[in-house]
Each structure stands twice: as structure tokens, then as C-alpha cells.
C-alpha positions in Angstrom: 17.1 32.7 105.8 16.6 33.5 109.6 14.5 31.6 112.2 11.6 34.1 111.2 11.1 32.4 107.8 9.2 29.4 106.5 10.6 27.7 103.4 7.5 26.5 101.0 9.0 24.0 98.8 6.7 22.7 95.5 7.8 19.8 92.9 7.7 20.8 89.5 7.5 16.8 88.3 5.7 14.0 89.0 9.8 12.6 90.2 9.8 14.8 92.6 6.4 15.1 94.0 7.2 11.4 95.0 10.5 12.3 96.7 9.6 15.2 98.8 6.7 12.8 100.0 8.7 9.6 100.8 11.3 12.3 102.2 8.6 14.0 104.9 7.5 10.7 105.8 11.2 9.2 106.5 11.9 12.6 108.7 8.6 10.9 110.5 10.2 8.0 111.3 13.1 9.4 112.4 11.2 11.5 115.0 8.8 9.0 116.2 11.7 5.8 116.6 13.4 6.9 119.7 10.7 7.6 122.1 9.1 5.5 124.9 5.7 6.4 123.7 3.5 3.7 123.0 1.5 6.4 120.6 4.5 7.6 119.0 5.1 4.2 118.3 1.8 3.7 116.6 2.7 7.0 114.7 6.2 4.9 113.4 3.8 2.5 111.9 1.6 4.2 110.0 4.5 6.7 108.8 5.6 2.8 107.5 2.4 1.8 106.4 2.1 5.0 104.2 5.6 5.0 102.9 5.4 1.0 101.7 2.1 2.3 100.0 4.4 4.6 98.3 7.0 2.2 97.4 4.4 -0.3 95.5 3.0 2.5 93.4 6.7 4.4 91.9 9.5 3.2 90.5 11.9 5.4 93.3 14.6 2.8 93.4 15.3 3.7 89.6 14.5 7.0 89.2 17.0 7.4 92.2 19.8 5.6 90.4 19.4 7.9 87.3 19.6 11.3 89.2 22.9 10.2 91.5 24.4 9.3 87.8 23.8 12.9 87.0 24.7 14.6 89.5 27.6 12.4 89.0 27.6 13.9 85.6 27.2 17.6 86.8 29.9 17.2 90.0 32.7 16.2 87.3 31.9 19.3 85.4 32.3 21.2 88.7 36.3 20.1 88.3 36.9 21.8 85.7 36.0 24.9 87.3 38.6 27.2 88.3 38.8 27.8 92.2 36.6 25.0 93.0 37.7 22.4 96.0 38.4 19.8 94.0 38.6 17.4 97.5 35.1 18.2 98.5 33.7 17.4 94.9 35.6 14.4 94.8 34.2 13.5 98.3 30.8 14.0 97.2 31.5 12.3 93.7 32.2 9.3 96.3 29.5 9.6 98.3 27.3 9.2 95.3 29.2 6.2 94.0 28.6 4.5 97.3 25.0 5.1 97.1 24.5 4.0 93.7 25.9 0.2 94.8 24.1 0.3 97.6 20.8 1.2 96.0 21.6 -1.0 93.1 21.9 -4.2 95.1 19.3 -3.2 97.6 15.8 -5.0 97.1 12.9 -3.6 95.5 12.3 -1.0 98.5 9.6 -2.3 101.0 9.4 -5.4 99.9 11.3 -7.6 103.2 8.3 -5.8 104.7 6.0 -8.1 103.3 6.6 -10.8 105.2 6.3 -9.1 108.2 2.7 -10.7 109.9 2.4 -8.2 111.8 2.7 -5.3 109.2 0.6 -6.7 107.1 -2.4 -6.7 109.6 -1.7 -3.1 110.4 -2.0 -2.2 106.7 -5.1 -4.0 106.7 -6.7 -1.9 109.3 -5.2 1.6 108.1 -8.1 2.7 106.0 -10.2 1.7 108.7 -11.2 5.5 110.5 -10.0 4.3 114.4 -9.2 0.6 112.5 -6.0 0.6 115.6 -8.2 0.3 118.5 -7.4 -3.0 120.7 -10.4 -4.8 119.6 -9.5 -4.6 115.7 -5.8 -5.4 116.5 -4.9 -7.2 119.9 -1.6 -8.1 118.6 -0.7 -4.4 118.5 -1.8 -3.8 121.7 0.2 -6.1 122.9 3.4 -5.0 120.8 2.4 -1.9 122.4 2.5 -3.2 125.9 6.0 -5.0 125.7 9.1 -4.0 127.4 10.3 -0.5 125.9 14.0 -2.4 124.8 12.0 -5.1 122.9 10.0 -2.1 120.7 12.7 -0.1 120.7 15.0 -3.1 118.9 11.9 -3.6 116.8 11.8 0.3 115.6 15.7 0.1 115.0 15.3 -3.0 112.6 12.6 -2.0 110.5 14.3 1.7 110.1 17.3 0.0 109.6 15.6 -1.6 106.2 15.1 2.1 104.5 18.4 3.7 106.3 19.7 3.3 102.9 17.3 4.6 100.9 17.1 7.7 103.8 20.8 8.3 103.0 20.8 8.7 99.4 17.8 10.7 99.6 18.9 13.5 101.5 22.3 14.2 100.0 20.2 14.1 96.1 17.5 16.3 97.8 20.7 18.3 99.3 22.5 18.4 96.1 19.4 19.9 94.2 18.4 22.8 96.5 22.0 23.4 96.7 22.0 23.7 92.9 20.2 27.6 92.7 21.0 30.5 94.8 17.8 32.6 96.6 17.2 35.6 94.8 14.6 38.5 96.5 11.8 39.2 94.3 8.4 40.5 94.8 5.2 39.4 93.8 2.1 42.2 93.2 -1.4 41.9 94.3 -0.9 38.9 95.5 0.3 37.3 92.1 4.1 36.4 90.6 4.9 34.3 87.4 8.4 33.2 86.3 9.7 30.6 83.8 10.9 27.4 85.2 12.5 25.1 82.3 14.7 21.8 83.3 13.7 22.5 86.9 12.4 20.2 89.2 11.7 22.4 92.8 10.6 25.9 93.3 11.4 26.7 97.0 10.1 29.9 98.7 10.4 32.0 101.8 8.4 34.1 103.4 8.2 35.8 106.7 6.6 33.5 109.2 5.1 37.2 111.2 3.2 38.1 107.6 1.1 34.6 108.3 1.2 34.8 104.5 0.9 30.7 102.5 1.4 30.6 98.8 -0.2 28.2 96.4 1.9 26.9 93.1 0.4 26.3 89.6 2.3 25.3 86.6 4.1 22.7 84.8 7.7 22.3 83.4 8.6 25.8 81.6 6.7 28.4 83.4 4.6 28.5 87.1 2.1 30.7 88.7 2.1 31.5 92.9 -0.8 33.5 94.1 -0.9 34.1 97.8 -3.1 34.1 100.4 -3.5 35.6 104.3 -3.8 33.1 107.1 -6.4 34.4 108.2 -9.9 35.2 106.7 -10.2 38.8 107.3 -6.1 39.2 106.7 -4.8 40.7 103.9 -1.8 40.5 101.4 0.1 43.4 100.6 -0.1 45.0 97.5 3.8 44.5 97.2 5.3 41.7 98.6 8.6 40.8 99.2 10.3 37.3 99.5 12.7 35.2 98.2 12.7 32.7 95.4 15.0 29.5 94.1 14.4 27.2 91.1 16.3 24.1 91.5 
């Protein structure tokens, strides 16, 4: 993978579909916390207000728990291998324990955000098209308005409430895309098929200069891409080469 190529990445399940989501939208908050901004403050929130729409509707805090116990599972097979480094398994063995006791304990994600006054009002207003301007929500104008320190300690404590969650998410999503080497196949006129069975991400790459975007159908045992140019009078070659993991 070089700086030229775009990784497409699609969820095979319904588990995953959820993750990648909740896992865009953390990398959100993450980019929009430390900023002096007032609008990339008001991006923050409804990043938040999305993700806590998220957390009402899936059970993530239990589907989380039951993949880090298999990867658990699949880590203390790795031992057994011969050559492996047994120290780096065992760290990441560890790292997966710690997770599990601190999701386990953890509340029912999003939910100390429901006594948050001010949260709620934004959520309020978030289907609203333009439902942020300061004459639908004076209080967030004035959060808006206050010395940078006082949102910035504000930012801090709300991401500091799904830090958690952020951390076991990434080394699972790590752990899977890590699970299936890249292998260079082609696809013709536009069209490749392959099997997909106990698989729960297909991930892609293609050369960003081809301006080429693929589109995924399938379900658990077999998938379709066909691809399509950028552009409307582009084209896509009649042979085309790229690489391909199932994870």
C-alpha cells in the first residue's frame, strides 16, 4: 500500500456495519476536540449526537465483549505456533484482558450523556435542517462564545467518557484487518466475485490516479464488486488490477 492508494473497506455483517460506523465517527471526535474553532466544536457535538444515536439502537458493549474473548481464543492458538513471538502475543493477550474489565464494568455506553441538559437540547435540534442557529439554541452560542480553556475542558470530559470504548475498538478493528494478508487480483469488465465464508470485512485498494470507486454486494459466503469511473464520461478498464483482503 503506497500513498497513491485508497483502501475501500465494506462490513460483511450487520456487527460490523455498526463498528466501522461508531469507529469513523470516534476518529471525528478525535479530529475536531483539539481545535480553537467554535465550528469545529459544533462539528464534536454532532459527531456525539450521532454516535449516542448509535449507542441506543445496538447492543456494541456486548457484541464487543464476545469478539475480544475470541480473539482471545485465536491469540492462544497463535502460541502454539512455532517461531511465533510468544511476548508480543502475550502482550496483546493482555491488552485484551484489560479491555474486557474495562468494558465489562463500564456503563451502558452513552448513557452518563443523558443527563447532560445541554446535550439533550442539541439532540433535540439535530434533525432540524440549520436547527443550531443562535435563535433555536442560545445556550450553544454561548458555550460557543466562552473562553477556549473552558470548551476545551468540556471537549476533554465528554471524550474522556468513550476513551474506553475508542481503545478497545481500534486494537479489535486492528486485530481483524491484521487477520488476512492482501492478495493482487483482477477484476474483468468492471466485475469480480469471490467466496467470503466466516468473514466479517472485505477491504480493497485501488489506485487513487485510476479515480476508480467500487460498490460491494453480498452476504456471508460469497460477495459481488462492480466498479465504476469517477467520472461520467470515464471509463474502467477491461482488466483491472488491485488488491484484495477478507478478514
Amino acid at each position: 500500500m503506497t500513498q497513491s492508494t485508497i483502501c475501500f473497506e465494506y462490513p460483511l455483517n450487520e456487527k460490523m456495519r455498526s463498528w466501522l460506523r461508531v469507529e469513523y465517527l470516534l476518529q471525528q471526535l478525535v479530529a475536531s476536540k483539539d481545535t480553537d474553532s467554535p465550528q469545529a466544536c459544533l462539528l464534536f457535538l454532532r459527531t456525539l449526537t450521532e454516535l449516542l444515536d448509535i449507542f441506543e439502537r445496538n447492543e456494541l458493549r456486548a457484541d464487543l465483549l464476545k469478539e475480544l474473548e475470541k480473539q482471545q481464543g485465536k491469540l492462544n492458538q497463535w502460541l502454539n505456533v512455532p517461531g511465533i513471538d510468544i511476548q508480543t502475543v502475550h502482550e496483546l493477550i493482555n491488552r485484551l484482558i484489560t479491555h474486557s474489565q474495562t468494558i465489562n464494568i463500564a456503563p451502558k455506553f452513552g448513557s452518563t450523556f443523558k443527563e447532560d441538559r445541554f446535550i439533550g437540547q442539541l439532540r433535540q435540534r439535530l434533525s432540524i435542517p440549520g436547527g443550531y442557529c443562535n435563535f433555536d439554541t442560545p445556550t450553544l452560542h454561548l458555550w460557543q462564545h466562552l473562553p477556549v480553556e473552558k470548551r476545551q475542558a468540556q471537549l476533554d470530559h465528554w471524550y474522556s467518557e468513550l476513551a474506553s470504548l475508542h481503545l478497545c475498538l481500534q486494537t479489535i478493528l486492528h486485530l481483524i484487518r491484521q487477520s488476512s494478508r492482501l492478495h493482487d487480483v483482477q477484476a474483468q469488465q468492471g466485475f469480480y466475485q469471490h467466496s467470503a465464508e466466516d468473514k466479517d470485512l472485505v477491504r480493497l485498494f485501488l489506485n487513487r490516479d485510476d479515480e476508480i470507486y467500487p460498490l460491494l454486494s453480498g452476504h456471508k459466503t460469497r460477495f459481488s464488486i462492480r466498479f465504476f469511473p469517477f467520472e461520467n464520461d470515464g471509463r474502467v478498464p477491461e482488466t483491472l488490477l488491485f488488491q484484495l483482503a477478507c478478514c
